[in-house]
N, C-alpha and C positions, 0 to 999 in steps of 0.2 A: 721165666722172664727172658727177654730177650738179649742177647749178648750186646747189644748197643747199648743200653741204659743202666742204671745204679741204681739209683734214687729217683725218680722222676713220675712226678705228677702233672694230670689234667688239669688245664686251666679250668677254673668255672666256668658255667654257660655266663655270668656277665660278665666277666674281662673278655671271654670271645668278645661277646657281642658289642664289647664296647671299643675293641681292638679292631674287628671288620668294618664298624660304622665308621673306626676311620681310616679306614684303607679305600673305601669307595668315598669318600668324601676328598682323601686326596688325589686319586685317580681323576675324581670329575670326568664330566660328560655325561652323558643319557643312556641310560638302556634304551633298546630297542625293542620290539615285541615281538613276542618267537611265532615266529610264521608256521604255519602248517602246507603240506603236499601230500595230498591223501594217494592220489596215484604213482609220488615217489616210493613213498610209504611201505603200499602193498609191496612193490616191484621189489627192494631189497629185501623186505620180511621173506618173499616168496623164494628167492636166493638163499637168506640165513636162513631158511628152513631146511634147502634140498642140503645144505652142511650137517645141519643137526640130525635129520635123518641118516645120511648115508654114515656119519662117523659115530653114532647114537649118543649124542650129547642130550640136554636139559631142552626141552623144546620152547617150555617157556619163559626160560632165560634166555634162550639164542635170541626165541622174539622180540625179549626187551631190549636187547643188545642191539637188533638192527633200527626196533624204532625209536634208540637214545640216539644214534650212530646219524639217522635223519635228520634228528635235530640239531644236532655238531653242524651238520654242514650246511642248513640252513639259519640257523643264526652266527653261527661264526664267517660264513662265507656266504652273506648274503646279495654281494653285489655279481657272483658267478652266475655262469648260463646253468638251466636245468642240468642237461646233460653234465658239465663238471660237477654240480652239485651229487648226481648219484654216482658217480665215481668216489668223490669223498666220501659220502655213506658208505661204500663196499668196504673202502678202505677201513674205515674204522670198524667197521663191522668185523672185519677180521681180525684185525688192530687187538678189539674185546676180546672174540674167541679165544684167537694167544693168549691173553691175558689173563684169562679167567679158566681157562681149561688148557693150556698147554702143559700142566703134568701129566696130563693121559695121551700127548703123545709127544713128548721129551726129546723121542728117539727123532722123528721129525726135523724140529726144532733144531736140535747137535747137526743134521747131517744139511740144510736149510744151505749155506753156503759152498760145501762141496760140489751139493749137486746142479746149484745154480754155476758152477764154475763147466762143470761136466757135459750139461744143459740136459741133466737128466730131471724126468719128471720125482715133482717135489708132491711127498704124502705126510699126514693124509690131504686131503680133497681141499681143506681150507687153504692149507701153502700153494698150493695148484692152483687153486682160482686169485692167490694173490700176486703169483708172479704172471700169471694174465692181464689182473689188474694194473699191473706197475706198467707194463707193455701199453697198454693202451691211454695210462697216464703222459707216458712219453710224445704224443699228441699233443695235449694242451701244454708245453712246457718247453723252454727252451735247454738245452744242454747243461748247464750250472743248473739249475733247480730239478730235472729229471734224476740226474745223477744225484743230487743231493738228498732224492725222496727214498732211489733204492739206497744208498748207504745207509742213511739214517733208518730204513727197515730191517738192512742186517743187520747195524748195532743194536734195533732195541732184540733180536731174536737172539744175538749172540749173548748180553748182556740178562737177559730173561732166564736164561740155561743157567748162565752162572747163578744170579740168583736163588731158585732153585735146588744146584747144587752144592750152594756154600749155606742152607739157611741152616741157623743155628749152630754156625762154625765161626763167623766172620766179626772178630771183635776190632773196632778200630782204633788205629793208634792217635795215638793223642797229637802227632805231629802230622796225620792225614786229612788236614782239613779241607782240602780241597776233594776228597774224593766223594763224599757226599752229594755235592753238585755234579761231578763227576758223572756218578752211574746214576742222578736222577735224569739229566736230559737224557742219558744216551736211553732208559727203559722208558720214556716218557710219550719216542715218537715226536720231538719238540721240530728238532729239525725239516722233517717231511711237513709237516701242519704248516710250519713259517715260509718252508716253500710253496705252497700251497696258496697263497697269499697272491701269488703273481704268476699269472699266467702269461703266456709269449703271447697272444692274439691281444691281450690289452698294454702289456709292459715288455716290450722285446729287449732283448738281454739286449741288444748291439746300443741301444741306447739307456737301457735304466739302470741294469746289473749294478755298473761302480756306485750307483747311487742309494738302492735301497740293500746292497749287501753290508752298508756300513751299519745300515739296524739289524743286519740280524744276528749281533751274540746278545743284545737286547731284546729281541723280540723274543729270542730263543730261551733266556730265563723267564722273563715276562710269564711264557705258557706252561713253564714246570712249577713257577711260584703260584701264581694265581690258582693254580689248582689245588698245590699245598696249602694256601690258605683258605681257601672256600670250602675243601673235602674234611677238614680236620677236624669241624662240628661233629658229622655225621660217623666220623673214623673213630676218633678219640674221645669226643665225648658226651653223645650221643650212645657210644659203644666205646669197646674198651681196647682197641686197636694202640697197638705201643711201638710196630714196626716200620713207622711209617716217615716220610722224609725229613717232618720237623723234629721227629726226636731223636732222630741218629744226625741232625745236623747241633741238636743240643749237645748232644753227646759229644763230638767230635769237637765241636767248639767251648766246651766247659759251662754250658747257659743253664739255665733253668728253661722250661720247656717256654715260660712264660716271655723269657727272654728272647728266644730264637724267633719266636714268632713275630712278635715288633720288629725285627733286625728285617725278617724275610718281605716283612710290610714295607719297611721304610725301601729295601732292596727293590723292589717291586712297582714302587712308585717311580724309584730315580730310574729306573729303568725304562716306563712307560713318557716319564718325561724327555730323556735321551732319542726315543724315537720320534718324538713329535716335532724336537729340535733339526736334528737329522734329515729329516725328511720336511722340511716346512717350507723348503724354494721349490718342493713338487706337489702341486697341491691333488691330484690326483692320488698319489701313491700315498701321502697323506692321510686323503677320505679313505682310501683300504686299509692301511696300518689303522685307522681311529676305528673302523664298521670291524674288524678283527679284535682291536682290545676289549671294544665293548660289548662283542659277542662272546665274548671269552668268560670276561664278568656274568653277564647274562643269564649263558648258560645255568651257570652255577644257581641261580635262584628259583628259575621256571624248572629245572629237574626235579620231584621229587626227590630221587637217588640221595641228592646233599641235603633235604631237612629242612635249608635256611628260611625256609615257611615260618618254623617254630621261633624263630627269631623274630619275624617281620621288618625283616630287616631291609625290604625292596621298599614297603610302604615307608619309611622312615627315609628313604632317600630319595623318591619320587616328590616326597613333600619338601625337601631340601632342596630342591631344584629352582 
């Protein structure tokens, strides 16, 4: 059992589903319809392959990896030019890799800031092609949002390590309730994604920064929450997954799993509605913060990956519209 929890149970599949129907009912607004790039497509797959070869990973998980990693950035970032569009793919394509296979090389990982300090080449080959990537991220971005995409990629790599190396150690104390939220943005990559949002060619920092930086510790739960509540069908109970953020945020907070979850809804909403306030005398930055939450949502329903098919839970809200 995991050192986070006591006693704790999966919700049923109907308080989920009766919990998500109203999460997306108080979110409001529309999905959007996941667009496809069959030429973006190839072009990263053909990238996450020469990874998975050269460091002999799962060939065909890397390739689902790159063509989930496609989809990220064309429904989450669908007002981007092509070209930023497959930057974002790389990125999360590698984003995955770490995620999913960074215990085969750890050693990496641990040494990931030294040697970007040193400006020695980073192995294996995926960390390489991502301090490339971040370089030429620094392009579309102005100085506050560049900076803020590599930090937020050391912390999730630094924070990834520890993970890792504390699993099945780390019991938390009953007065750490903040650290949950804590190490979920920083493994989450929440930061780099919200920076991601605003590019210098369309929002130049000299004029929008003061403005749309006031959404982003909103935007920035916004994209750890909503994942927590969308992924937790398919995690927890769908499957039997118990390590996961809503139950070490039960845990740390004394809830019932059942409880944590409405909390992270209601949290999630005040949160999407703080940005829309925020940002509502810019009606541009606006339409990107609004085309970001609801590809975020989106996401989560066109994936396979999360399930929420078995819900039908998209039909049920398409008709509430």
């Amino acid at each position: 059992m995991s050192p986070y929890l006591a006693n704790s149970r999966a919700p049923t599949k109907a308080h989920f589903e009766c919990m998500a129907r109203r999460f997306i009912k108080d979110v409001g607004g529309c999905l959007p319809t996941l667009s496809t790039n069959v030429q973006l497509k190839e072009s990263v797959v053909q990238k996450a392959q020469e990874i998975a070869y050269a460091q002999e990973l799962d060939l065909e998980k890397v390739s689902k990896i790159a063509k989930q990693s496609v989809d990220v950035a064309l429904s989450v970032f669908s007002h981007h030019d092509p070209e930023l569009q497959q930057l974002i793919a790389l990125y999360t394509t590698y984003f995955y890799i770490a995620d999913d296979f960074g215990e085969s090389f750890l050693d990496g990982l641990r040494e990931f800031g030294r040697n970007l300090l040193l400006a020695q080449p980073q192995k294996p080959l995926v960390l390489n092609e991502w301090i490339k990537l971040l370089t030429r991220l620094n392009e579309f971005y102005g100085r506050h949002s560049a900076d803020t995409i590599l930090s937020g990629t050391l912390d999730f790599i630094t924070e990834s390590v520890f993970e890792v190396e504390s699993a099945g150690q780390l019991h938390i104390h009953q007065s750490a309730k903040k650290f949950p939220n804590h190490l979920r943005i920083k493994t989450g990559v929440a930061a780099p994604y919200t920076s991601f949002l605003f590019p210098e060619a369309i929002f130049p920092e000299s004029r929008y920064l003061g403005q749309y930086v006031q959404a982003v510790p909103d935007l920035l739960e916004f994209t750890s929450f909503v994942n927590d509540i969308l992924s937790f069908y398919k995690e927890s109970i769908a499957s039997d997954e118990r390590d996961n953020y809503v139950y070490i945020y039960a845990a740390a907070h004394g809830l019932s799993v059942e409880e944590a979850l409405e909390q992270l809804v209601d949290k999630t909403v005040e949160c999407v509605r703080n940005v829309r306030s925020i940002l509502s005398s810019e009606p541009e930055l606006l339409e990107y913060a609004e085309s970001y939450i609801q590809g975020c949502i989106a996401l989560h329903f066109y994936l396979p990956r999360y399930k929420l098919s078995e819900l039908g839970l998209l039909e049920k809200r398409e008709d509430s519209l």
